[in-house]
Every structure is written in structure tokens, then in C-alpha cells.
C-alpha positions as CSV (number, residue, x, y, z in Angstrom):
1,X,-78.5,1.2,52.7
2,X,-74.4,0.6,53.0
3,X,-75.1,0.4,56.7
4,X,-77.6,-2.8,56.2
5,X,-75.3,-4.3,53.3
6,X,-72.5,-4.1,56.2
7,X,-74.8,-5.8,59.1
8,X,-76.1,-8.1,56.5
9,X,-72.4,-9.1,55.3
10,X,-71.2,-9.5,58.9
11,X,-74.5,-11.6,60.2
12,X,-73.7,-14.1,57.5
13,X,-70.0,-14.5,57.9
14,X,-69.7,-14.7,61.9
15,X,-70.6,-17.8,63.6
16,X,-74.1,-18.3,65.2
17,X,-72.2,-17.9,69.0
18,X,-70.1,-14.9,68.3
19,X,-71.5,-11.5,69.1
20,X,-72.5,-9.3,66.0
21,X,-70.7,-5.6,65.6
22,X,-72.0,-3.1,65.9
23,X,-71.8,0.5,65.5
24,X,-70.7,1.7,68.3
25,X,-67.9,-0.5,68.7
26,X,-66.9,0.6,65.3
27,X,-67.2,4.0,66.3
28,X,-65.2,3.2,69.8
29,X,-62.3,1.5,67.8
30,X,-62.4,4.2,65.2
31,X,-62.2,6.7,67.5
32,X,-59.3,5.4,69.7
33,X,-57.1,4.9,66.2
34,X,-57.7,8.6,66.0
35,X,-56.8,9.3,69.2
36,X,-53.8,7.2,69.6
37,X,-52.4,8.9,65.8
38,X,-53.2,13.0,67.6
39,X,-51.2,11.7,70.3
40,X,-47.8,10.0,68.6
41,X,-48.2,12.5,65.8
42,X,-45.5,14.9,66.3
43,X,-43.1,12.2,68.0
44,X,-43.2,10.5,64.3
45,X,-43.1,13.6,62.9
46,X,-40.0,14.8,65.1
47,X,-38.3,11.2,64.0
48,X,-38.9,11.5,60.4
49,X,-37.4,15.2,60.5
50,X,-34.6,14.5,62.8
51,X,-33.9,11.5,60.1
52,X,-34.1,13.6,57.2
53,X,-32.0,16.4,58.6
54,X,-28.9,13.4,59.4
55,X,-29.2,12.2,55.8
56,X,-29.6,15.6,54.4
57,X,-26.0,16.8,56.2
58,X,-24.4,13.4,55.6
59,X,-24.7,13.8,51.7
60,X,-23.9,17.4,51.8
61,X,-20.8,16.9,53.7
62,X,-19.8,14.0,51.6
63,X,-20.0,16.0,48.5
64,X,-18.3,18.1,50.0
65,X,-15.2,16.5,51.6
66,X,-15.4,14.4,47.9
67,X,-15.0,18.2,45.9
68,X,-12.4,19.3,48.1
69,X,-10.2,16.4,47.6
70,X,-10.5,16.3,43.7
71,X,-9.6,19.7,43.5
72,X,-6.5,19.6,46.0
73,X,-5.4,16.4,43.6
74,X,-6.0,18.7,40.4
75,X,-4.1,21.4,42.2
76,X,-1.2,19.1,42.6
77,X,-1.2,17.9,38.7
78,X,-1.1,21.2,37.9
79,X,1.3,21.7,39.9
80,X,3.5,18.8,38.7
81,X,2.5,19.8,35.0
82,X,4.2,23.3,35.6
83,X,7.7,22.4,37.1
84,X,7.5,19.3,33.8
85,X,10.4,20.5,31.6
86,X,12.5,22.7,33.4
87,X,15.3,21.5,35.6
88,X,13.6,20.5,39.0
89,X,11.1,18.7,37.0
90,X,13.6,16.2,34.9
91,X,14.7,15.4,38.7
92,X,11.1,14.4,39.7
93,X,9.3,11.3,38.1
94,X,7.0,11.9,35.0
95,X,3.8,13.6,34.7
96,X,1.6,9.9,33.6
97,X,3.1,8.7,36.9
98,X,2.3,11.9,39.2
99,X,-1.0,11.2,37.7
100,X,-1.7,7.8,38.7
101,X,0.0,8.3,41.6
102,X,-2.7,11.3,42.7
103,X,-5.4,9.6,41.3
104,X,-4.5,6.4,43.5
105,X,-4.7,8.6,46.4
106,X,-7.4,10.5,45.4
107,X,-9.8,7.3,45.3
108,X,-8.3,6.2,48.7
109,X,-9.3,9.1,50.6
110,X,-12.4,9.5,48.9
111,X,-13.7,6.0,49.9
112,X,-12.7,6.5,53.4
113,X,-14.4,10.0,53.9
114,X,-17.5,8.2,52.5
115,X,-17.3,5.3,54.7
116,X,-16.5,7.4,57.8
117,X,-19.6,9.8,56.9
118,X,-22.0,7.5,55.8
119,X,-21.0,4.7,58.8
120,X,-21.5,7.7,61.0
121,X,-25.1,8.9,59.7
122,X,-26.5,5.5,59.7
123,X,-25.4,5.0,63.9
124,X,-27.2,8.3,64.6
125,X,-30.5,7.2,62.2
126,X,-30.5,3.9,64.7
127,X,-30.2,5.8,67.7
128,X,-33.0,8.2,66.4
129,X,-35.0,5.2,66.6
130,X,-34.0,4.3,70.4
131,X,-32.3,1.4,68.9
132,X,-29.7,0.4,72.0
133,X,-26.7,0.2,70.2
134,X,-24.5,-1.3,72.6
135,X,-24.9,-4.9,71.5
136,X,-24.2,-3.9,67.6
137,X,-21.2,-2.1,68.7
138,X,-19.8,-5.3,71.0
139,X,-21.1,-7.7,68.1
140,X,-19.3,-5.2,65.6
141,X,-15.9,-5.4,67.8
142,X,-15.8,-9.0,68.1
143,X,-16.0,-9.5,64.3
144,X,-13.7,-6.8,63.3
145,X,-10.9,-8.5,66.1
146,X,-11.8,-11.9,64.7
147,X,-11.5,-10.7,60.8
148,X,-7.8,-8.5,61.8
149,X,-6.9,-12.1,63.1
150,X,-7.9,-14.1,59.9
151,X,-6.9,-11.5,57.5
152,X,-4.1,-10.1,59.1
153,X,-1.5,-10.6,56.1
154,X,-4.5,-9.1,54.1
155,X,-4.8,-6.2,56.3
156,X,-1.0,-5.7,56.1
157,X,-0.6,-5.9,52.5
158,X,-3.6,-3.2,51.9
159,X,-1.7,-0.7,54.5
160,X,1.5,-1.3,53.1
161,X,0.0,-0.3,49.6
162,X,-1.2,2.5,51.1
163,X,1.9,4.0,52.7
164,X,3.9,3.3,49.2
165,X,1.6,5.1,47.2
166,X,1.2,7.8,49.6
167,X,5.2,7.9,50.2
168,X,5.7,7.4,46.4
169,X,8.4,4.8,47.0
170,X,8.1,4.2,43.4
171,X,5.1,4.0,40.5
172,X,4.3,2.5,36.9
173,X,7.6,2.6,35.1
174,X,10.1,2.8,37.6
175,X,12.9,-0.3,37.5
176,X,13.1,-1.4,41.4
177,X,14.5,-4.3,43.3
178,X,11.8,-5.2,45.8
179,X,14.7,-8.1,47.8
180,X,12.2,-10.7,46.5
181,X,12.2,-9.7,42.6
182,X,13.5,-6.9,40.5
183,X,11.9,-5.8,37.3
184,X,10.0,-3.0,35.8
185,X,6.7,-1.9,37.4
186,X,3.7,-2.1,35.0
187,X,0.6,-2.0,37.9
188,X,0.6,-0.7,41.6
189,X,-2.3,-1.6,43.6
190,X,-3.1,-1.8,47.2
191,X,-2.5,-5.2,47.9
192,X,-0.1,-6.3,45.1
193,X,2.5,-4.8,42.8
194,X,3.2,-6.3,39.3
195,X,6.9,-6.3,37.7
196,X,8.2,-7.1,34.4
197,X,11.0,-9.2,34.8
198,X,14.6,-8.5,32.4
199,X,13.4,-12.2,30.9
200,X,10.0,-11.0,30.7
201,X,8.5,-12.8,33.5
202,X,5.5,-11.3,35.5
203,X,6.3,-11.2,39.7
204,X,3.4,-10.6,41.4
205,X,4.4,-9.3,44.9
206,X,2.5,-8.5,48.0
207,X,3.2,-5.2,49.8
208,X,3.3,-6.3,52.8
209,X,6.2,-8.7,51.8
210,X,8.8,-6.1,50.7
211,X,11.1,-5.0,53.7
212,X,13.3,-2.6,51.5
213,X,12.7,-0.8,47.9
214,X,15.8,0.3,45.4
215,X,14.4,2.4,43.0
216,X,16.8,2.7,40.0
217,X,14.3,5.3,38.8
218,X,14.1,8.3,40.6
219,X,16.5,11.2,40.7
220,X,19.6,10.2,38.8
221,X,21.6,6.8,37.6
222,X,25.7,6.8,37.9
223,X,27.5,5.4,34.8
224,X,31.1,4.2,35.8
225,X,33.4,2.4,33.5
226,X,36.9,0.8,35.1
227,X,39.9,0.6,31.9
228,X,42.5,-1.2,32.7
229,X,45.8,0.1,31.1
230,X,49.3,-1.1,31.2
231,X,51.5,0.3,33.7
232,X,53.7,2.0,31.1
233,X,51.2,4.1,30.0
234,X,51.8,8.0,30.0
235,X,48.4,9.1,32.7
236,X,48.3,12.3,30.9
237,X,48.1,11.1,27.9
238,X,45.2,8.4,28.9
239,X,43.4,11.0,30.8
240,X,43.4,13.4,27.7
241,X,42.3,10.7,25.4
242,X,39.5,9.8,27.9
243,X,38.2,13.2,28.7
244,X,38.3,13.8,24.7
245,X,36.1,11.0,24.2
246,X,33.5,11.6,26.7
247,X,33.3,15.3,25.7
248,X,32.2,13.9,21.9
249,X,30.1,11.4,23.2
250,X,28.2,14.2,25.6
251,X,27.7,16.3,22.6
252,X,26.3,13.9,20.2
253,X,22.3,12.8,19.6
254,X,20.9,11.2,22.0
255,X,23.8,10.8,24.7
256,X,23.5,14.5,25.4
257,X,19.8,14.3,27.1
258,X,21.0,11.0,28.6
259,X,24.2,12.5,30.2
260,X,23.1,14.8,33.4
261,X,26.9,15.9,33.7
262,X,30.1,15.5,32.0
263,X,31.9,12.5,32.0
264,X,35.1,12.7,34.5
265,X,38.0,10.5,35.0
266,X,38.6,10.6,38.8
267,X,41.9,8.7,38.3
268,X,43.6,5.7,39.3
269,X,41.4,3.0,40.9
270,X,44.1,0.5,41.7
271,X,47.6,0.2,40.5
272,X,49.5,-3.2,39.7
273,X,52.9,-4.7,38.4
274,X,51.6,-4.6,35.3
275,X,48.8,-2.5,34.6
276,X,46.4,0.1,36.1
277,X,42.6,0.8,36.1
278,X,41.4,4.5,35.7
279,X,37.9,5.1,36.7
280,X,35.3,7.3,34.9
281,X,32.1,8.0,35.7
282,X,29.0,10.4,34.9
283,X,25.9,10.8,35.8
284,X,23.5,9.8,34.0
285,X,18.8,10.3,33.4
286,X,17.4,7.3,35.4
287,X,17.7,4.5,34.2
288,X,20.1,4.6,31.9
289,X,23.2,3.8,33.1
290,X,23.9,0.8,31.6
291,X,23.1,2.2,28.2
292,X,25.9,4.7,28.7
293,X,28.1,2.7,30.4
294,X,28.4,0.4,26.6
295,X,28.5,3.2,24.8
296,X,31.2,5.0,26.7
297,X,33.3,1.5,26.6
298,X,32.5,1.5,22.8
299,X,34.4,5.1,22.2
300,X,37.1,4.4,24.8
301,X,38.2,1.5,22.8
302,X,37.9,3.1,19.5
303,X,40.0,6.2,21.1
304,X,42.6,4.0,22.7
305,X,43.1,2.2,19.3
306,X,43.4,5.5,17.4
307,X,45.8,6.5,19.9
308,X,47.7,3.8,20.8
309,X,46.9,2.8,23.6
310,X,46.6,-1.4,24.5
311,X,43.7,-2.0,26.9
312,X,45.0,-5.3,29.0
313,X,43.5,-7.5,31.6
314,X,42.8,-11.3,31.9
315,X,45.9,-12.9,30.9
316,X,49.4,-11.5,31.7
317,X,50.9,-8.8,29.5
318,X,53.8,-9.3,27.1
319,X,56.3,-7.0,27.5
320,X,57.3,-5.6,23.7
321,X,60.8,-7.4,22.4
322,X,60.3,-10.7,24.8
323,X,59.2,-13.9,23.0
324,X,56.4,-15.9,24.0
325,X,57.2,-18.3,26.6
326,X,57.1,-21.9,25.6
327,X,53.4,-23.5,26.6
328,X,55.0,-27.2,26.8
329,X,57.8,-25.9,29.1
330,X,55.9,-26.7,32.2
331,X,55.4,-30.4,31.2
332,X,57.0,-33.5,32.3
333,X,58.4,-35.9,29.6
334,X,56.3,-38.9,29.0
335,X,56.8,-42.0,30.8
336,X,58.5,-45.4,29.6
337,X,55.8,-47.2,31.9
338,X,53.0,-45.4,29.7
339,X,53.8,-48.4,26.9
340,X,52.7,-52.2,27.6
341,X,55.0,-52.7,25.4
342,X,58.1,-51.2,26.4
343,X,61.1,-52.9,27.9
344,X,60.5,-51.2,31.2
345,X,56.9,-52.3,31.5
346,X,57.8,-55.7,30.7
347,X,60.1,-55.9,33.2
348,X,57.9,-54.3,35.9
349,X,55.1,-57.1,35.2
350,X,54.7,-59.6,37.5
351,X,55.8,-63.5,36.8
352,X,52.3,-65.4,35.9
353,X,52.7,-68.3,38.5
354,X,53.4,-71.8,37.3
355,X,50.6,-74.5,36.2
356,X,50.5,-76.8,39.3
357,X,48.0,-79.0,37.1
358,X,51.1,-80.8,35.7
């Protein structure tokens, strides 16, 4: 019955000139479908496997190259976290910072494993297929050269980033001079660092635009103060008073965590005709230096003047027992000429020429 519904379907739909199935032919071209599937059978099969087994080892290896590099990041915070406190950790930068910092790298190497691994699997899926991969790998090359050549500064910056985080040339809350601006750092990123300016300004500046990095952050600061003295001064005295005051200041709140060492008077810097600069110094936590440097001035001044002692420079010094010299002394008398109306100008005028009119 289906058979006659078939031939009675296809009679009425095909044109009076056109032959009419039948079937055997359906038969024929069911039976070559059949044969043509039994023979490419286990080529697809061999394809889809191979396939399978490339994507199955490229996700496994990326999970695992991904695990092993957040653990050896963890490793090093924990490391970090257990030098934090003692005295080779006040020398290294902060734990929020070693943080970033490992995270920053962390993220880097992770996206480049997964690009490598990933870029990798999906060349050897293509060539599963007999795909020639020649002409992708030419096209490929000539769009990567002419993308290096439009994006070169681009390229540059992102590399730069790279090294300076991997380096840790600085990080978030270092104070640096970068040559083109100097300020705080609040962000580092691969292609741009932000600073915070000392007026509060915001300098974004490309990495691949700084040539040299000062980092006033890392390690330790020097505080050095120059007091100029008269030249009459007893040293040993001056030295004692300034070695007094920066042993109080290093053992009062909060200058003794600020202070890395005590404060030392190396001596004289330079000596004049009248008056002498001694130098001290300390150093300092990171930083800091010019917050010491004030402070130390402050108690310096405050000891001198308990003490005695006159801190000169600028203007000349007066000797004790000389009176002050006379500020007009240096001045010329004034001038009979400076009057119109003087005798003397009168006389220097010239004669007004007579009226020829008359």
C-alpha cells in the first residue's frame, strides 16, 4: 500500500517526459550510500578520535600548566608573608604589593600558556582534517609583520610592562621619578602606569616611554641635614649638642620605627671665614626622609637655642661688640642738578632763542 502511495505521489509530481523511479534505482542508490558509509567509516571514525584525543590533552595540559602556576605564585606569598615583620622583610616592599605584584604575573603567564596550548591544538585539529596549512601560516606571518609595524609603540609599551612587573622596578605605592613625571604610583598595568602627582595631578605614562626608574621606595631613604654655625663655635660642643638631639629624637614615638639607624654627625662639610656647616645624616624607612629631615631641623634649633648656639647663614655675621654698619654709607649725596629750581639747574639751561617775529 505505501509502495503505490509512493508511485502514485511521484507519477503526479514528475513531468509527463521525465522517466518515473522506480524501485530498483531506489534500491541501487540506497545501496551505494551504504556502501560508500562501510567504506569511509573508520577514516571518520579515526578523525573524530584523533580530534577528541588533541582536545582532550590540550585542556588537561592547560589545567594543568594553569594549577602549577597558581600554586608557585601562592608559594611565593607565603613566602613573602613569612619573612613580613622581621628584619629582611622591613627591607623588602609590602605584602599588598608582593601581592599584586604575583598576581600581575600570575595572570600573564597564565594567558600565554593558554594561548600557546590552545593555538597549538587547534593547528594539529586543521591538519587532522588535511587542511594545507601552509597558506594560513604565510597569510598569518604577513599580518603579524604588518600589525608589529602599525602597533609597534603598542607592542613596546605591553613588553616593557611586562619586564617591570616581572623585574619589580617598582609597584602601587612606591614614590618614583619616571624622567617624564614623578609622583606616587596608584595603578601598574601592562601598557600604562598611573602616578599621583605632589599637586595631585594624575600622569598617565606609557612603559615603553620611561628610559630610567628612581624608586624612592625600596630598601632605605637617607635623611641629611647641613647647620651652618659660626666659625667660633667650640666643634665639640656642637657635635655633643647634635648627637644629644638626635639620640632623643630616635627614641621618641613615631621617629623610632622611622629611623633605620642612629643619627650621625660625620663633621665638617665646608669651612668659611665666617661660619661652618656640619653635616648629619641617618637613615631613614622609605620614604620618609623628608619627614625626618624637618623634624631633625626642628630639635637642632630648639637644642642650639637652649645651648647657645647661633645658627647663621644668608646675610653676613656680626661679630659681638661691633656696631652695625651704616646702610646709607654706601650712597652718594644728592645732586644740585636734581632741582629745576636750583641755581645750578638754572644756569645749566639753555638760552630760549630770540623772537625773530619782531
Amino acid at each position: 500500500m505505501i509502495l503505490s502511495v509512493l508511485s502514485a505521489t511521484g507519477a503526479s509530481g514528475s513531468s509527463p517526459g521525465s522517466p518515473q523511479p522506480t524501485l530498483e534505482d531506489a534500491q541501487e542508490q540506497a545501496g551505494q550510500a551504504a556502501s560508500w558509509v562501510e567504506q569511509n567509516w573508520s577514516t571518520w571514525l579515526g578523525i573524530g578520535l584523533r580530534v577528541l584525543l588533541i582536545v582532550v590533552i590540550a585542556c588537561v595540559l592547560r589545567v594543568a600548566i594553569r594549577r602549577t602556576i597558581t600554586k608557585l605564585i601562592d608559594r611565593m606569598n607565603r613566602t613573602a608573608q613569612a619573612v613580613d615583620g622581621t628584619a629582611l622583610g622591613g627591607l623588602l616592599v609590602n605584602v599588598e604589593r608582593r601581592r599584586q605584584r604575583s598576581q600581575a604575573i600570575g595572570s600573564v603567564l597564565r594567558s600565554v600558556a593558554s594561548f600557546l596550548i590552545m593555538g597549538t591544538a587547534a593547528l594539529m585539529i586543521l591538519g587532522t582534517f588535511e587542511i594545507n596549512l601552509a597558506p594560513l601560516l604565510a597569510s598569518a606571518g604577513v599580518a603579524g609583520v604588518a600589525i608589529g609595524f602599525g602597533a609597534r609603540n603598542l607592542v613596546t609599551d605591553f613588553l616593557s610592562g611586562v619586564f617591570m612587573i616581572l623585574e619589580d622596578q617598582y609597584g602601587v605605592g612606591d614614590t618614583i621619578d619616571a624622567g617624564v613625571a614623578s609622583g606616587e604610583v596608584i595603578e601598574v598595568g601592562l601598557r600604562v602606569t598611573k602616578l599621583r602627582g605632589d599637586n595631585g595631578e594624575i600622569w598617565y605614562v606609557r612603559n615603553g616611554e620611561v628610559k630610567r626608574i628612581g624608586n624612592l621606595s625600596q630598601g632605605w631613604a637617607t635623611a641629611g641635614v647641613d647647620v651652618t654655625v659660626r666659625a667660633d663655635e667650640d666643634l665639640d660642643r656642637v657635635k655633643a649638642v647634635l648627637s644629644e638631639a638626635g639620640e632623643a629624637m630616635s627614641k621618641g614615638e613615631p621617629w623610632n620605627e622611622m629611623l633605620w639607624g642612629p643619627v650621625e654627625v660625620l663633621g665638617l662639610d665646608s669651612v668659611l671665614l665666617d661660619s661652618m656647616v656640619v653635616r648629619v645624616t641617618a637613615k631613614t624607612m622609605p620614604g620618609k626622609s623628608l619627614t625626618v629631615e624637618r623634624e631633625l631641623r626642628w630639635r637642632i634649633k630648639r637644642a642650639f637655642d637652649e645651648s647657645g648656639i647661633r645658627i647663621v647663614g644668608g646675610a653676613p655675621v656680626q661679630v659681638d661688640g661691633e656696631s652695625a654698619p651704616d646702610p646709607t654709607a654706601g650712597m652718594a649725596a644728592p645732586s644740585a642738578y636734581a632741582s629745576t629750581t636750583s641755581p645750578q639747574s638754572l644756569a645749566a639751561s639753555p638760552i630760549p632763542p630770540a623772537n625773530l617775529s619782531k
